[in-house]
C-alpha positions, 0 to 999 in steps of 0.5 A: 396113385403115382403122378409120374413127372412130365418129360422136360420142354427144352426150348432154344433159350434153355440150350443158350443157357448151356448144357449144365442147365439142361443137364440139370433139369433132366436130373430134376425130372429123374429125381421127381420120377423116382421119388414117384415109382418109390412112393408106388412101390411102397403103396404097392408092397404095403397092400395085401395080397389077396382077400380071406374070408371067414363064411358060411357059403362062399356063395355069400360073397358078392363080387369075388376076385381072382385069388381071394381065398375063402374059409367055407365053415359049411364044408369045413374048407379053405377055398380059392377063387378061380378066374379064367377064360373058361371058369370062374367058381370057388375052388377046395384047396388040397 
């Protein structure tokens, strides 16, 4: 999980330091928070899409997701699982 940096405090005693300073702590926190958003992309994209199961009934899988495709073996099919307002089942692909 990414840790995002905090906002920098600019107190009165770091604007008498002067603009460069200032400037320069943003450009730190920038850098912390895009080294942050990188790492969670990359976590991100290294992540699988979705789950693929091999069973005998899709009904075996206990806590099913949305997306997660299923190979039924007793009806010989692949199968998506469904998740909306109004249904939420295992579907056949075409």
């Amino acid at each position: 999980m990414a840790r995002y940096p905090d906002f920098p405090l600019i107190f009165p005693d770091d604007v008498k330091r002067g603009v460069d300073y200032v400037y320069g702590r943003f450009q730190q926190w920038g850098a912390a928070l895009i080294n942050e958003m990188d790492t969670r992309d990359q976590v991100q994209d290294a992540a699988p899409s979705t789950n693929i199961y091999a069973v005998v009934t899709v009904g075996s899988i206990k806590s099913p997701d949305k997306g997660n495709i299923a190979y039924s073996v007793s009806k010989g099919k692949f199968m998506g699982y469904v998740s909306t307002a109004g249904t939420q089942a295992w579907e056949a692909f075409n």
